[in-house]
N, C-alpha and C positions, 0 to 999 in steps of 0.2 A: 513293646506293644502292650495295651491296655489289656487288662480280662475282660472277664464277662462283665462282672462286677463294676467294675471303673469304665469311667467314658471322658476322656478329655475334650473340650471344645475349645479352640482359639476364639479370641474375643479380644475385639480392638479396646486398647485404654478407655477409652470417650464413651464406646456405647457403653461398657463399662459403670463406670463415675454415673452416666446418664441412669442406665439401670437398676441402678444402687441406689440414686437418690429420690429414685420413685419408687422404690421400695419403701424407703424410710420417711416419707411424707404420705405415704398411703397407710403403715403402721401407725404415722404421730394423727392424722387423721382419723383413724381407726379408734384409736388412743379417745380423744379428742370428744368423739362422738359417744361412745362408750359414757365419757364421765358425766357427760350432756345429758345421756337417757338415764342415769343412777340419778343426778338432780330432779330430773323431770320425775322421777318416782318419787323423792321424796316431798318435792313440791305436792304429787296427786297425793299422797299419803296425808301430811297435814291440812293441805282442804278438804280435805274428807272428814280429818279431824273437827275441823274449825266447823263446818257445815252441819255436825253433830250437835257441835258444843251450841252452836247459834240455835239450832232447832231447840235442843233443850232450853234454853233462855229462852225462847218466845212460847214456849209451851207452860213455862214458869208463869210468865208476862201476863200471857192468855187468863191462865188460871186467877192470878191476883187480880185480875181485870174483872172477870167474873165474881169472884167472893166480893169485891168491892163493890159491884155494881146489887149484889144480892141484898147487900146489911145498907144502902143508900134504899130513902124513902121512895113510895111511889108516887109522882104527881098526880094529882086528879085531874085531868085534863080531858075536854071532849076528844073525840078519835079525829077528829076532826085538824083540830091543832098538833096533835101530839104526832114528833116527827121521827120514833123510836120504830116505828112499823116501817120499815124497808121491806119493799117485797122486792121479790128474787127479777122478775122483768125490770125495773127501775134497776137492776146492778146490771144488769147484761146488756139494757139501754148505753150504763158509762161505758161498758167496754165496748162495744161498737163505734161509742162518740169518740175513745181512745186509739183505735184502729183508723177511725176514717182521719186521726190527727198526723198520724203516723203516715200514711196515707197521701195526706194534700203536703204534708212536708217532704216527702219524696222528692211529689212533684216539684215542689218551690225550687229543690235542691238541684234535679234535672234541669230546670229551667235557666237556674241560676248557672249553671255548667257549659249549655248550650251559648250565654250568653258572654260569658269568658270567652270562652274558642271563637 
């Protein structure tokens, strides 16, 4: 007879084997996802890198763009012609134009779906 300690349980071969091998495909599964989410971190890790590196480069960019644009002449031009004056409504004008393009292409694309089926 068993002790306290110890407990035996009969247990048919099959369910056995069965039990076993969902054991060990829920471990390599386990396995599996594990080395998935270690990728996935190091994937976040270097676009974060890269996302730095890029901000630096266009902040370089910017900068040279500026100093360039500083030491180039000034045109004399009436205000009139001279198309260097971007006011801030005229840019939120494109993004709106940009949005409503976004927008009727949806549509196009619903339309075009509706017309498959």
């Amino acid at each position: 007879m068993a002790t306290k300690e110890e407990l035996f349980v009969s247990v048919f071969p099959e369910v056995y084997r069965i039990g076993k091998s969902n054991i060990l495909r829920s471990q390599a599964d386990l396995l599996t996802t594990l080395k998935r989410l270690h990728n996935l971190k190091v994937l976040a890790r270097q676009k974060q890198d890269l996302k730095k590196r890029l901000h630096k480069l266009f902040s370089i960019v910017l900068s040279d763009i500026d100093s360039l644009q500083d030491k180039m002449p000034k045109p004399k031009m009436p205000k009139a012609i001279r198309k260097d004056d971007i006011t801030e409504e005229k840019l939120k004008k494109d993004f709106s134009k940009r949005d409503d393009i976004e927008d009727e292409l949806k549509l196009i694309q619903q339309k075009l779906r509706e017309l498959n089926n």
